[in-house]
C-alpha positions in Angstrom: 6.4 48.9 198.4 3.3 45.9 199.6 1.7 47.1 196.5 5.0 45.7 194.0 4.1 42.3 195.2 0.2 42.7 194.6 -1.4 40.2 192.4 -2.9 42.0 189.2 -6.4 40.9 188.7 -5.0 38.7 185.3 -2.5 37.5 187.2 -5.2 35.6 189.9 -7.3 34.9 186.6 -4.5 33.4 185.2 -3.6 31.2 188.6 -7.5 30.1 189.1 -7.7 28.9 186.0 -4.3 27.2 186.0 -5.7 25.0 188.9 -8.8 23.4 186.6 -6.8 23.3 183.2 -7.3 19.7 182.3 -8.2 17.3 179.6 -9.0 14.4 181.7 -12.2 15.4 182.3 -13.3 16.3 178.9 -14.5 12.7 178.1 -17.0 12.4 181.4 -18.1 16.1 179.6 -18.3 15.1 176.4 -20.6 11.8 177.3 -23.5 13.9 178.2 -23.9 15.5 174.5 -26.1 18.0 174.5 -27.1 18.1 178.0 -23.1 19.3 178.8 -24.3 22.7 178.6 -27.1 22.3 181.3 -24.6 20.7 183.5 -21.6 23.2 183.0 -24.0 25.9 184.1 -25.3 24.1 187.0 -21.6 23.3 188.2 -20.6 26.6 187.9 -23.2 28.6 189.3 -24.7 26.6 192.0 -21.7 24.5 193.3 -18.5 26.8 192.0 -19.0 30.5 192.5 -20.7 29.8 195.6 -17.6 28.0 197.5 -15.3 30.6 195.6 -16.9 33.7 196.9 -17.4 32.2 200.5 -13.5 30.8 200.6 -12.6 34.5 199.1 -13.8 35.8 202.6 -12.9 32.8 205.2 -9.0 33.2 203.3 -8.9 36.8 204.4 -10.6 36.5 207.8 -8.1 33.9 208.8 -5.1 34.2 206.7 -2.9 31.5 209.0 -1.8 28.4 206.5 -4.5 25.7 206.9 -7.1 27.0 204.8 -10.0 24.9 204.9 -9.2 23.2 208.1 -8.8 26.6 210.6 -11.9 28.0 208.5 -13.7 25.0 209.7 -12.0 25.0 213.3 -12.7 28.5 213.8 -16.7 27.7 213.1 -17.8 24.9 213.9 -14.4 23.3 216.4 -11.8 21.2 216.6 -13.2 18.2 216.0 -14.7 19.2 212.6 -11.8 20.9 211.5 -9.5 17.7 212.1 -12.5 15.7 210.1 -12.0 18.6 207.5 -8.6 18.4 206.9 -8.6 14.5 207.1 -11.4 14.0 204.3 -8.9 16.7 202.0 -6.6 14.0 202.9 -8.4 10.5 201.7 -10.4 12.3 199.0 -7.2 11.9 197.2 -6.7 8.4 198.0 -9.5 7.7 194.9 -8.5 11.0 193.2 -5.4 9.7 192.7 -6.4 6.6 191.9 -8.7 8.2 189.1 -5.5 10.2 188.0 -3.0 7.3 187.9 -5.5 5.4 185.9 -4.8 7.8 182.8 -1.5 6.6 182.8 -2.2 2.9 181.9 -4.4 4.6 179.3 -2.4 7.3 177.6 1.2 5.0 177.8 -0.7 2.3 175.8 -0.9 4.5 172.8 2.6 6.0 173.8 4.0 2.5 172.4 1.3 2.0 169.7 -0.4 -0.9 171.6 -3.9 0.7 172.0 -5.4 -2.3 172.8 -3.7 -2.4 176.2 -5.5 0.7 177.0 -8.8 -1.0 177.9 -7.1 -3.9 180.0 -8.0 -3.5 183.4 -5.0 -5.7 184.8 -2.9 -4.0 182.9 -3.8 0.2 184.3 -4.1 -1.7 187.5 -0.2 -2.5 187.2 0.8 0.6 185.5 -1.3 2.5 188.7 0.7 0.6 191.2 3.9 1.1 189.1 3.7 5.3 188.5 2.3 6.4 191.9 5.2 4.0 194.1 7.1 5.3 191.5 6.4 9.2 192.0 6.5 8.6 195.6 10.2 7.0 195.7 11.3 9.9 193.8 9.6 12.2 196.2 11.6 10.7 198.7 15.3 11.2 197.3 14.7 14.1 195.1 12.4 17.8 195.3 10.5 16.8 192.4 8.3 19.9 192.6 11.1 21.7 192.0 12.4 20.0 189.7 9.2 19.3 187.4 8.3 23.3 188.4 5.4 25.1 186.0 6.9 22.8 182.9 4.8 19.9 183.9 1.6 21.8 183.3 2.8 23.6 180.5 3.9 20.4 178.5 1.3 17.8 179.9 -2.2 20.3 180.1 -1.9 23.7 178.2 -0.3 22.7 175.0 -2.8 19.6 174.5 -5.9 21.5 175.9 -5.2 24.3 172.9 -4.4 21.1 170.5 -7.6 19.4 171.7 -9.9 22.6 171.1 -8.3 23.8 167.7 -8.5 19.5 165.7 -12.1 19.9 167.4 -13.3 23.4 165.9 -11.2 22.2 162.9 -13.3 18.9 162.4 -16.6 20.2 163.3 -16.1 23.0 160.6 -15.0 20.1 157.6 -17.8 17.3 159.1 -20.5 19.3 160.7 -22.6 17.7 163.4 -22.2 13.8 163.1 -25.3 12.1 163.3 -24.1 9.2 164.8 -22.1 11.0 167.8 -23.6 12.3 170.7 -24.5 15.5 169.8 -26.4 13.9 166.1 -30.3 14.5 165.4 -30.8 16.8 168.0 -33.7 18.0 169.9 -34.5 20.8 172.3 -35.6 18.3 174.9 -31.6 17.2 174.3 -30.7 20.1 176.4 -32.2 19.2 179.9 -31.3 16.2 181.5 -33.7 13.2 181.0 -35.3 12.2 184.2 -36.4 9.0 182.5 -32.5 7.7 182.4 -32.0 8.8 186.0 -28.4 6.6 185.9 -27.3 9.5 183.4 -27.3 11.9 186.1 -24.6 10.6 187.8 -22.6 11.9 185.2 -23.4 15.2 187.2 -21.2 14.4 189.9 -17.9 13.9 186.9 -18.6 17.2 185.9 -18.8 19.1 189.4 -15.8 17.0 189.8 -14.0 20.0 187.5 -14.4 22.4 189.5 -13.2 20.4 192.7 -10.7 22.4 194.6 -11.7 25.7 193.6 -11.2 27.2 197.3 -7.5 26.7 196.5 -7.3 30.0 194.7 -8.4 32.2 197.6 -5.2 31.7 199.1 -4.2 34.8 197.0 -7.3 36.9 197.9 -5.1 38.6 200.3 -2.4 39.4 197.7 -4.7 40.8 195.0 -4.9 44.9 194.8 -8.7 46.0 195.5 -9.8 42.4 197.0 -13.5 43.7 197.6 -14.0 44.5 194.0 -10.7 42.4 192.2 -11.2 39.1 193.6 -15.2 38.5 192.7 -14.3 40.1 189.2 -11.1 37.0 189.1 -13.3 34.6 190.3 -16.1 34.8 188.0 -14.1 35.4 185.1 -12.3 32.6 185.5 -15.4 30.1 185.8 -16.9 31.7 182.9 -13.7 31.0 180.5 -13.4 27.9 182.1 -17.4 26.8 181.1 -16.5 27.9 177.8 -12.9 26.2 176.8 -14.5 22.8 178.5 -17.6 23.4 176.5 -16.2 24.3 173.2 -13.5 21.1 174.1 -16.4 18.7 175.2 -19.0 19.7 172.4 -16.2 18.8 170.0 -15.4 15.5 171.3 -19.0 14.8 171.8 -19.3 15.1 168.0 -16.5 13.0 166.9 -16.9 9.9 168.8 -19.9 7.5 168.0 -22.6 7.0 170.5 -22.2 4.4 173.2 -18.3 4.5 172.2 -16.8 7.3 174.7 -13.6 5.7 177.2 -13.8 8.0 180.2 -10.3 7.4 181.2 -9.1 7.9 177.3 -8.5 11.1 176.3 -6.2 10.2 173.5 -9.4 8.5 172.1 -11.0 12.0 170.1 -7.1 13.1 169.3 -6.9 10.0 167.0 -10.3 10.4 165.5 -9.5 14.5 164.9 -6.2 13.1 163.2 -7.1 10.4 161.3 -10.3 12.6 160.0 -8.2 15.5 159.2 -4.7 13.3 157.8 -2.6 14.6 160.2 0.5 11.8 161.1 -0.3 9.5 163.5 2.9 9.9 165.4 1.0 13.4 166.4 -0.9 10.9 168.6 2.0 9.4 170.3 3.7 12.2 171.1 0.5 14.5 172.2 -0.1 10.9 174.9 3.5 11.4 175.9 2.7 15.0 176.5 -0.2 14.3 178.9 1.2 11.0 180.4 4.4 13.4 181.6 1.1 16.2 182.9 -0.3 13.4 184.8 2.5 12.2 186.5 3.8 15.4 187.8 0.2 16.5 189.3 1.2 12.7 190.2 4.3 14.1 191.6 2.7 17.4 193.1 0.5 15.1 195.6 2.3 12.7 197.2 3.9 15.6 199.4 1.5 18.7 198.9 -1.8 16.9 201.5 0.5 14.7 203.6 2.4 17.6 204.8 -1.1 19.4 205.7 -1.7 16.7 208.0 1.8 16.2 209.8 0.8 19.7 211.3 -2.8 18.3 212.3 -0.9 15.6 213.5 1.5 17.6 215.5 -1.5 19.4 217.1 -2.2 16.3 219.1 -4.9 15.1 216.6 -3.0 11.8 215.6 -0.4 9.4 217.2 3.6 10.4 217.2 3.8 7.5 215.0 2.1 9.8 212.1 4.4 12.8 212.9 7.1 10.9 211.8 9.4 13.2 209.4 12.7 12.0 207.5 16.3 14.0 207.8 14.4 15.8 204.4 11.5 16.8 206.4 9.3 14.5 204.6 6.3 13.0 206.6 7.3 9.7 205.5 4.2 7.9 207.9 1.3 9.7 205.9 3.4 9.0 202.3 3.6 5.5 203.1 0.2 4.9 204.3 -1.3 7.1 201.1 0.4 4.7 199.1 -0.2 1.4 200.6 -4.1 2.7 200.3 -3.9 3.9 197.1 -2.7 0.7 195.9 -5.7 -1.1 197.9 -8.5 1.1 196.3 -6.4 0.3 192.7 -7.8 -3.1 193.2 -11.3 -2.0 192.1 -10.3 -1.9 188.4 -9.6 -5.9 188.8 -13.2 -6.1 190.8 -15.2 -4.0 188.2 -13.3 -4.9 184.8 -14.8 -2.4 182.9 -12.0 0.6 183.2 -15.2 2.8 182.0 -17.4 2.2 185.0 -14.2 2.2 187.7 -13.1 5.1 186.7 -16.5 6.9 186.9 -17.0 5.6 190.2 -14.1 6.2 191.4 -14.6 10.0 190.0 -17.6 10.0 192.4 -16.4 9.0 195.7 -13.6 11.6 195.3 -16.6 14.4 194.7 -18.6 13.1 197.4 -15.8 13.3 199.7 -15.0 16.7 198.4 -18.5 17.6 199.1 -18.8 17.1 202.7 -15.6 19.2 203.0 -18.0 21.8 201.1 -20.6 21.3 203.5 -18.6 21.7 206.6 -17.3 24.9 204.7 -20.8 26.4 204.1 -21.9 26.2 207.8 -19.0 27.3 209.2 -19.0 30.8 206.8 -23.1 31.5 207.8 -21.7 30.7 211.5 -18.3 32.9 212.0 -20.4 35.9 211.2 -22.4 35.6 214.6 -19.6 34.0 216.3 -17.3 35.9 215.5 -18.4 39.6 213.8 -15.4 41.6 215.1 -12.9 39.9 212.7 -11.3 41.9 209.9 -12.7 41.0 206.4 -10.9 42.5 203.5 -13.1 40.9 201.0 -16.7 40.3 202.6 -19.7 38.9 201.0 -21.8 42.2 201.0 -21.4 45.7 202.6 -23.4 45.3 205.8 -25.8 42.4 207.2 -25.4 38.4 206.6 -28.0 38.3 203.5 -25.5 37.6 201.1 -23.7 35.3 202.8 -26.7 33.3 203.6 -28.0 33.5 200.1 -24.5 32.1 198.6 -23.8 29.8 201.5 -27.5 28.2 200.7 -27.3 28.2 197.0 -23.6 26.0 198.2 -25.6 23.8 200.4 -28.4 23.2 197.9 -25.4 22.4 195.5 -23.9 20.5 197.5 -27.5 18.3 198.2 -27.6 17.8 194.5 -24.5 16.2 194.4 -25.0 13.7 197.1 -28.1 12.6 195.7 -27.2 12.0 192.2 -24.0 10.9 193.0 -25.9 7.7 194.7 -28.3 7.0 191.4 -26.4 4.3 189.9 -24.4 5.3 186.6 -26.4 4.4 183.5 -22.9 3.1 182.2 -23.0 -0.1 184.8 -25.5 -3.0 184.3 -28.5 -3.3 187.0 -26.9 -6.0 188.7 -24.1 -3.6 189.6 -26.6 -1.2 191.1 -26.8 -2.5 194.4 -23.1 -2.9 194.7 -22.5 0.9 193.6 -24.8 2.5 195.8 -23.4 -0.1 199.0 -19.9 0.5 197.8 -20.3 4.5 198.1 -22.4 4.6 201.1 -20.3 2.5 203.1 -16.9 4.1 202.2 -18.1 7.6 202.9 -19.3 6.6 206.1 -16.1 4.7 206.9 -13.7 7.9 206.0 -16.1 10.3 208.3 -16.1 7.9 210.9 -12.4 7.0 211.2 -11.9 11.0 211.5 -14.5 11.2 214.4 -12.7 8.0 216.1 -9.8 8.8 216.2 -11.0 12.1 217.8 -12.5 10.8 220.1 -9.7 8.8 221.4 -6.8 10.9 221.3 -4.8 11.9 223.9 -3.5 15.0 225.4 0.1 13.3 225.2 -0.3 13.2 221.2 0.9 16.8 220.9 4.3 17.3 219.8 6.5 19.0 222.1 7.6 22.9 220.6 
């Protein structure tokens, strides 16, 4: 009778890949040209299998709900399992920041005013207006339910499949465009050039994809066979994931001219497929539409989804009662407030740097950097809770007997993980040198502010902070 409710092995296939179906992050693919294939491979192997494999094992060695944060707690202490689960908590802060900036973008060709779409005031407004927005309707109304699997279906699955079919489409009628990124190409083309160094941070964009990916080892418990099923889901689905973004962002790479690429625009290679191929413009409208109503439901999904992670880290005695604060609907209505409020502070770096281009990259790397000390934390605590603790049932374990394979993967993570950090610091290529300083000062700084708030307010709380059973 378990056995009814057993994931199949397409099934988790199916889920993984439903977490990383996206278009937004085509464009920050497609910029690289060539060299997208070289970076695909790297984020894959070295920074996504890696965490996959290890959070397969950590999810069924400590099933409880937490994830991460008891992984983390469990290896290394409480302390770093609060800092954990409060990075997975700000990380979003810029990630949705980065999200809500599509909007401004996409609703601009929505109403046939395109020109709107590169006006930083104006996705500055539009950020401020969709996520309070999302978040007052999160307040009155279940809008997970309501928006349910729809959301993705309409605003990422249908214009993924759209995106990839116009791409093949034109590349079969035009051929390789000499002007676009991928035009007169050389071998050379596919490594990255050390000479630009700023193009490198384009790295950090793309490991931004696979972001998250320890999500899906929730269900390593609920798969039939974990020890053989879930490594055979796992890299399955990075592999078809390498190759839809690939075939998407080799296709976009080839229709838009060199130097003219808009990050946060994906409608940008819809209108150059349809206006290539004569297909009605009102495609366009209605394909933005599609993805605008995508965006704001994954909008929608994280107002709620981390702040109700961290009412229960609250409620361990790791925050103030004033943060355990819950509404008649159960909502933690002191972390949704304050994740607004902040969002709509970090919103204002789209007015400081005016080129939506260059804010939304950066933006795009302070989530990853984020994200990767989370990874970090992850990577110790895996090597760790096999000496600390051996005795503890492992349904899906990183080899048969010894810790060789889970120091080899938990390595190849850390050395991943390195990577990231350091390119994610080399100044973008897209910002002018007199930006340089400010970038690297701007990253630095509010890395080390979010890690030390965490280890703050650690170290201050109170045995009186824990809520009462």
């Amino acid at each position: 009778m378990a056995n009814s409710k057993k994931l199949t092995l397409f099934g988790l296939i199916g889920i993984t890949m439903a977490f990383f179906g996206t278009v937004r992050s085509v464009p920050t693919l497609a910029i690289t040209g060539w060299t997208q294939i070289f970076y695909m491979l790297v984020a894959a192997i070295l920074f996504a299998l890696p965490i996959a494999l290890m959070s397969a094992e950590l999810s069924t060695a400590f099933p409880q709900e937490g994830g991460p944060q008891v992984w983390v707690k469990n290896g290394l202490g409480e302390k770093w399992g609060f800092v954990t689960s409060w990075l997975l908590w700000v990380q979003m802060f810029f990630g949705m920041v980065m999200v809500a900036s599509t909007v401004g973008v996409l609703f601009g060709y929505v109403i046939n005013a395109p020109k709107l779409s590169s006006n930083n005031y104006f996705i500055f407004v539009v950020i401020l207006i969709s996520y309070w927005g999302v978040t007052l309707l999160n307040l009155k109304f279940d809008m997970v339910k309501i928006a349910g699997n729809w959301g993705a279906i309409i605003g990422v699955y249908i214009p993924f499949v759209f995106l990839v079919i116009l791409g093949v489409i034109y590349l079969f009628k035009n051929g390789i465009q000499p002007d676009s990124y991928l035009g007169n190409f050389k071998a050379s083309d596919l490594l990255p050039n050390l000479g630009d160094l700023g193009s490198l941070a384009y790295l950090s964009g793309i490991i931004f994809i696979f972001a998250g990916v320890e999500i899906s080892s929730v269900h390593a418990n609920n798969i039939e066979n974990p020890k053989r099923n879930y490594p055979i889901a796992v890299i399955a689905s990075v592999i078809l994931l390498v190759i839809f973004n690939l075939v998407a962002g080799m296709t976009v790479s080839n229709a838009v001219p060199k130097g003219k690429m808009e990050l946060a625009n994906i409608t940008q290679p819809y209108l150059i497929f349809c206006n290539n191929l004569g297909v009605p413009s009102i495609f366009v409208n209605i394909i933005s539409a599609m993805i605008l109503i995508g965006v704001l439901v994954q909008l929608s999904a994280w107002v709620l989804g981390p702040s109700k992670s961290m009412i229960k880290v609250a409620e361990e005695g790791n925050l103030p009662p004033f943060f355990q604060k819950r509404t008649s609907k159960n909502i933690p209505i002191t972390f949704v407030m304050i994740q607004a409020i902040v969002i709509s502070l970090v919103s204002v770096l789209y007015i400081v740097v005016p080129d939506v281009n260059s804010a939304f990259l950066i933006i795009t790397i302070t989530t990853t950097i984020l994200y990767c000390i989370v990874y970090l934390l992850i990577s110790i605590s895996a090597i760790r809770l096999r000496y600390k603790m051996p005795q503890v049932e492992r349904p899906f374990r990183l080899g048969n007997k010894g810790n060789g394979l889970m120091w080899f993967v938990a390595l190849l993570s850390l050395l991943s993980v390195a990577i990231t950090l350091v390119v994610s610091l080399i100044p973008p290529s897209i910002l002018s040198p007199s930006q340089h300083t400010g970038y690297i000062i701007f990253q630095v700084v509010t890395t080390i502010v979010m890690v030390g708030i965490a280890l703050v307010i650690y170290k201050v709380k109170r045995p009186s902070w824990k809520k009462e059973k």
